[in-house]
C-alpha positions as CSV (number, residue, x, y, z in Angstrom):
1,X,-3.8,-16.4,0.7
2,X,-6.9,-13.8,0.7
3,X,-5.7,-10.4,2.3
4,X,-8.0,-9.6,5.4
5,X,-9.7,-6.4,5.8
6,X,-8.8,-4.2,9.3
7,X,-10.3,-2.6,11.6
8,X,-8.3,0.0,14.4
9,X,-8.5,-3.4,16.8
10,X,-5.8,-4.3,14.3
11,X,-3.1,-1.6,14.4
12,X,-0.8,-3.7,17.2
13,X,-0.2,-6.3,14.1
14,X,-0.3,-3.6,11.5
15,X,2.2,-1.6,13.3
16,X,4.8,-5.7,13.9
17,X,4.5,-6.2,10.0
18,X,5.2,-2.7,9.4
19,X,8.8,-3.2,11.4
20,X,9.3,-6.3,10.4
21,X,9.1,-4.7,6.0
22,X,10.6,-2.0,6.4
23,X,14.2,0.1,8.0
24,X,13.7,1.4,11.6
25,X,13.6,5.3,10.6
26,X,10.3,4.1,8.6
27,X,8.1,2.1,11.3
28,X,5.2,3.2,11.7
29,X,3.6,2.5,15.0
30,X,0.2,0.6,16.3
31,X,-1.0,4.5,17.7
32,X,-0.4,5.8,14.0
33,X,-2.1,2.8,12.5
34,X,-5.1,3.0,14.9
35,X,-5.4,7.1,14.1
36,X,-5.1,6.6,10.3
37,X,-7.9,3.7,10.5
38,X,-10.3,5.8,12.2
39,X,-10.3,8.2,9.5
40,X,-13.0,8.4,6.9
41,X,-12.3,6.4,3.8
42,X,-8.6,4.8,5.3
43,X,-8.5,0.7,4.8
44,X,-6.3,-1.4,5.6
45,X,-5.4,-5.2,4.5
46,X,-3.3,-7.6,5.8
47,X,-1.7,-11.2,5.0
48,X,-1.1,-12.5,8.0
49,X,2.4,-12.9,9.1
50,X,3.3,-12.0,5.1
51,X,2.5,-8.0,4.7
52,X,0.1,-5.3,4.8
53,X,-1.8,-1.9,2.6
54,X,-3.1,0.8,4.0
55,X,-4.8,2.9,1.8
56,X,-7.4,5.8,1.7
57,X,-10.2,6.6,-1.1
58,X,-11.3,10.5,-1.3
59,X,-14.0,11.4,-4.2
60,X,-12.6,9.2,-7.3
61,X,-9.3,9.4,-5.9
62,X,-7.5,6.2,-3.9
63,X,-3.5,6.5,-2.4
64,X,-1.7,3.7,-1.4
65,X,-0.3,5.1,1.9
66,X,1.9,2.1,2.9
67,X,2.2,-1.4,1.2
68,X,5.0,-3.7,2.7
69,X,5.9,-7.4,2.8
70,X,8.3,-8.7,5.2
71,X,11.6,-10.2,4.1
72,X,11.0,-14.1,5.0
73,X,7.8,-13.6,3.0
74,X,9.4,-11.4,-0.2
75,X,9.0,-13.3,-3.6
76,X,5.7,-15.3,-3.3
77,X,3.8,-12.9,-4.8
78,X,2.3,-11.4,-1.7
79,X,3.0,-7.8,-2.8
80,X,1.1,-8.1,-6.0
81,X,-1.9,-10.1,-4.0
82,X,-2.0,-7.2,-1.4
83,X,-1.7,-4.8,-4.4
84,X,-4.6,-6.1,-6.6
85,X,-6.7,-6.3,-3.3
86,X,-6.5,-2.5,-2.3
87,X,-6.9,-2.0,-6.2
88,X,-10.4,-3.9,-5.8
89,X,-11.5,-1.9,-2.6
90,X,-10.3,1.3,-3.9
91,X,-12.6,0.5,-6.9
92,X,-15.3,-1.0,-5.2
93,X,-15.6,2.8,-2.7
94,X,-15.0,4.8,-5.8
95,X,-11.2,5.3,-6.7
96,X,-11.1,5.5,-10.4
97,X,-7.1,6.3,-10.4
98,X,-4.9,4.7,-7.5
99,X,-1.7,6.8,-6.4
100,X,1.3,5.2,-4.1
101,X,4.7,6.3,-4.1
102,X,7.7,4.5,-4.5
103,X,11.8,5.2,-3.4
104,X,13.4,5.8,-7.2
105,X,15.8,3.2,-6.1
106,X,13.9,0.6,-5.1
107,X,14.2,-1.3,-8.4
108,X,11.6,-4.9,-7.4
109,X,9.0,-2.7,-6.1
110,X,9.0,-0.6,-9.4
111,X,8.9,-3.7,-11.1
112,X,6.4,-4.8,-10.0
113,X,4.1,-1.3,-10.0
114,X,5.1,-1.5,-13.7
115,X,3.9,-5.0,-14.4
116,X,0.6,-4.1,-12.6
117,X,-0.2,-1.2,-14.8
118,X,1.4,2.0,-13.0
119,X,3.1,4.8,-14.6
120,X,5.5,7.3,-13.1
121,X,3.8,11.0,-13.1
122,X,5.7,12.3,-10.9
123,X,8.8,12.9,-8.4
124,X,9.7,14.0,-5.6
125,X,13.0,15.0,-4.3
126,X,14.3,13.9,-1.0
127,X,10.8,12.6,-0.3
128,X,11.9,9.8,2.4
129,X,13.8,10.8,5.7
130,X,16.8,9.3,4.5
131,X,17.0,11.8,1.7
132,X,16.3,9.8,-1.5
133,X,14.0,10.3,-3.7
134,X,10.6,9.4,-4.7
135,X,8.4,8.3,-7.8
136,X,4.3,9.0,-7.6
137,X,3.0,6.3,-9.7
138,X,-0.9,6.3,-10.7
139,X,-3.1,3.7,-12.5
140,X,-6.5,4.3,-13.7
141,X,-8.9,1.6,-11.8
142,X,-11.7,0.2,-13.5
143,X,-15.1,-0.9,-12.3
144,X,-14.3,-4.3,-13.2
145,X,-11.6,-3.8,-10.8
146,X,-13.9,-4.3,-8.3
147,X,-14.8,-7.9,-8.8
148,X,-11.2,-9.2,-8.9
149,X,-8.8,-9.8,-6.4
């Protein structure tokens, strides 16, 4: 499956994948989708029915803002598809070091940052409304990063 770019005509299915991948507290909905994608340099991708990125690209800097897949969908790959996508676009608009953050505990997603190339270069305490903690992982993107996907 080839993630599929968004527009703000999108946020109603951005906004069901987003509840369907991650807890309640954490949904974020179509009107905060359709805000964030009319902002300069915000993307978003989607596989549909599997998962979704939203990301933003500032200068040479790109953040993953929210990447989920949901569960029926979780071990295909689909994370690491919707990963190396935003990766490419961020590359392709300028990003030459990618940001996202992760919860410390969340041991597949980590994983799978780590076999993609992040490192941890940062934390923060308390970071999610549940009170745990997060780690900032960054990679450094490559032109060539632009051709794959």
């Amino acid at each position: 499956m080839i993630p599929v770019p968004t527009s703000q005509a999108h946020a109603a299915v951005l906004a069901a994948l987003h509840a369907l991948a991650f807890p309640p507290a954490e949904h974020w909905g179509a009107e905060a989708f359709a805000v964030q994608l009319g902002l300069p340099g915000i993307f978003g991708l989607i596989l549909p029915g599997a998962g979704l990125v939203l990301a933003r690209v500032a200068a040479d800097e790109a953040e993953i803002l929210t990447i989920g897949v949901v569960p029926a969908a979780r071990g295909a790959g689909h994370g690491r598809t919707l990963l190396r996508a935003a990766e490419a676009r961020a590359a392709e608009a300028g990003g030459r070091r990618l940001f996202l953050e992760v919860a410390a505990e969340n041991v597949v997603a980590r994983a799978m940052y780590k076999s993609a190339g992040y490192e941890t270069v940062g934390h923060r305490p308390r970071y999610y409304q549940d009170g745990s903690d997060a780690l900032v992982l960054a990679k450094t993107l490559s032109p060539v990063a632009a051709t794959a996907s």
